[in-house]
C-alpha positions as a Markdown table, in Angstrom:
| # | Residue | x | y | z |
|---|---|---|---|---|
| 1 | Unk | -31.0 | 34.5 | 4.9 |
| 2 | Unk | -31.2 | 35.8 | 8.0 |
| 3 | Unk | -29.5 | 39.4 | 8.8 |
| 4 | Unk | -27.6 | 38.0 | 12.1 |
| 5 | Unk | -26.1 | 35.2 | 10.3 |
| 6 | Unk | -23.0 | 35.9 | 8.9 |
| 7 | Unk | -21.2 | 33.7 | 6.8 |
| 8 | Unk | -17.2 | 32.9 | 7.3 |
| 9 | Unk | -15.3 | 34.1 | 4.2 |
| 10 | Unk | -13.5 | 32.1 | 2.2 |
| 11 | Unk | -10.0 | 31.1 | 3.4 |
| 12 | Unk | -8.1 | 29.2 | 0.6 |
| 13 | Unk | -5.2 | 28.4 | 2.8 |
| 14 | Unk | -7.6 | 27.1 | 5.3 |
| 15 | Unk | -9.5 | 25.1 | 3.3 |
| 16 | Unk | -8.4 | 20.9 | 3.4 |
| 17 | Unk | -8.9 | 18.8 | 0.6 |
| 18 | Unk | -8.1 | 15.0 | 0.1 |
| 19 | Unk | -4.9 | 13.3 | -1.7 |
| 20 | Unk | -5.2 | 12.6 | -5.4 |
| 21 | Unk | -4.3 | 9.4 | -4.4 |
| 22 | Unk | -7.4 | 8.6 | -2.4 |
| 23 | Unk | -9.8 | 9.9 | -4.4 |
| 24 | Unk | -8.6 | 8.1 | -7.6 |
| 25 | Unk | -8.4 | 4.3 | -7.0 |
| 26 | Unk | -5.0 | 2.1 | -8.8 |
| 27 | Unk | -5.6 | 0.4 | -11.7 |
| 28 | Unk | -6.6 | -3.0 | -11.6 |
| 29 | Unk | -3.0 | -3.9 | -13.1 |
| 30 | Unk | -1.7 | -2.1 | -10.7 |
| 31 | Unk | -3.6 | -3.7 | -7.7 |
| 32 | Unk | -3.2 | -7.9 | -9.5 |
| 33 | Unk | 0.5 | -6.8 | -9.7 |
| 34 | Unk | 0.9 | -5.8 | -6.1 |
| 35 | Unk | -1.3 | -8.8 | -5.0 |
| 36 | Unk | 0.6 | -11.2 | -6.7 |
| 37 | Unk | 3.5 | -9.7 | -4.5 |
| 38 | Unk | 1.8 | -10.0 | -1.5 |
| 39 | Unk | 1.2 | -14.2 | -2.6 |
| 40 | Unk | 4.8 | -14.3 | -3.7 |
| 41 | Unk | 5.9 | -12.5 | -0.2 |
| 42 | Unk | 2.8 | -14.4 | 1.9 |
| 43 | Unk | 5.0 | -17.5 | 1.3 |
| 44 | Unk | 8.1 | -17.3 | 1.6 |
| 45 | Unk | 9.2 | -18.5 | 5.1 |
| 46 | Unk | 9.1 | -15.9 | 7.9 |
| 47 | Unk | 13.0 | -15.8 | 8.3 |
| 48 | Unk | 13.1 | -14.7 | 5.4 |
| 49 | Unk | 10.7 | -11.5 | 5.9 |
| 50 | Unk | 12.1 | -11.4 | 9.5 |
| 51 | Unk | 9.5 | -9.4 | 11.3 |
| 52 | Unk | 6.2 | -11.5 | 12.2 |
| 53 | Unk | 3.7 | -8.3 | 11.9 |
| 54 | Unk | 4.7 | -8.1 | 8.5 |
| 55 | Unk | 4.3 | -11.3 | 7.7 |
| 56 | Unk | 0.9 | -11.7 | 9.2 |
| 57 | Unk | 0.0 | -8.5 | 7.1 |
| 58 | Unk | 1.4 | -9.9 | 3.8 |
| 59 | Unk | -0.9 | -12.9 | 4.7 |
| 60 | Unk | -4.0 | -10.7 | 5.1 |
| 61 | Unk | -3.3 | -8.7 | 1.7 |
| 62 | Unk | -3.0 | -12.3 | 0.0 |
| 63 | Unk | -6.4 | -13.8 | 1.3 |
| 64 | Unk | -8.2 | -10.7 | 0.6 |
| 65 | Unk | -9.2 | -9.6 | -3.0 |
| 66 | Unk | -7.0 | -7.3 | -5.1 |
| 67 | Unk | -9.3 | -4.9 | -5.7 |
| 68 | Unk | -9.4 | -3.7 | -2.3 |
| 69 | Unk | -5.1 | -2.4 | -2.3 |
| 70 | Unk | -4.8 | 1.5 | -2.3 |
| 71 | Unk | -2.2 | 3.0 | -3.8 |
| 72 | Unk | 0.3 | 3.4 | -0.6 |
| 73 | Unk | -0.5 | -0.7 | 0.1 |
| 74 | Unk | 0.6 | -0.9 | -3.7 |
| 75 | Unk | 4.1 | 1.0 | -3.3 |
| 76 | Unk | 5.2 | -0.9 | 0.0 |
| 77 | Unk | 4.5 | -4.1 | -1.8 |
| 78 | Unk | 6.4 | -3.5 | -4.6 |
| 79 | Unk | 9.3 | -2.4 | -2.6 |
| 80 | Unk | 9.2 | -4.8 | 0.0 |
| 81 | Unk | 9.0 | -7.7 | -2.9 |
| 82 | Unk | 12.3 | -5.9 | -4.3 |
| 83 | Unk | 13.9 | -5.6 | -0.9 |
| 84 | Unk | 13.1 | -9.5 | -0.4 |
| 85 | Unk | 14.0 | -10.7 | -3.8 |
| 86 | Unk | 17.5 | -9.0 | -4.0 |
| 87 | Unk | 17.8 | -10.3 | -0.1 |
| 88 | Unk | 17.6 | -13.7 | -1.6 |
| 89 | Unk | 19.3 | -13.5 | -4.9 |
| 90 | Unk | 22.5 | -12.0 | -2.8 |
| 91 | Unk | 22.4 | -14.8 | -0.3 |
| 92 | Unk | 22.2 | -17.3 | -3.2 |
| 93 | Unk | 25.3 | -15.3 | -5.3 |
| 94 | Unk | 27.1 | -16.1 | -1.9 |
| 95 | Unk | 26.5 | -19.3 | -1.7 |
């Protein structure tokens, strides 16, 4: 090594390191679960999901393989297939 090189000292609070969750893939039941909500979701009508991005993005997650959803695609899944699924079951207790 050369004698005007100095190295920068080590700085644990400086030092940036990845989520967990994206160095560690879901589990492939994890990811067929929250594809088969994104098919469920994918079609139903869009009045129902009410918001046309979101639709169009459900629609994307269904035609492409499971094995591609990430964990944080995998939670808003599963809670937007709750959300939608007590939507309806109220609106069919109403009627």
């Amino acid at each position: 090594m050369r004698a005007d090189r100095v190295l920068p000292e080590y700085e644990p609070e400086r030092q940036v390191s990845a989520p967990l969750t994206a160095l560690i893939p879901p589990p492939q039941t994890i990811q067929r679960r929250a594809w088969e909500c994104a098919c469920d979701l994918a079609a139903e009508h869009s009045n129902t999901i009410n918001d046309e991005a979101r639709w169009h993005w459900l629609q994307h997650m269904a035609c492409r393989g499971y094995e591609r959803i990430t964990w944080q695609q995998a939670a808003q899944l599963f809670r937007l297939h709750r959300l939608v699924r007590a939507r309806l079951a109220g609106e069919a207790d109403h009627a």
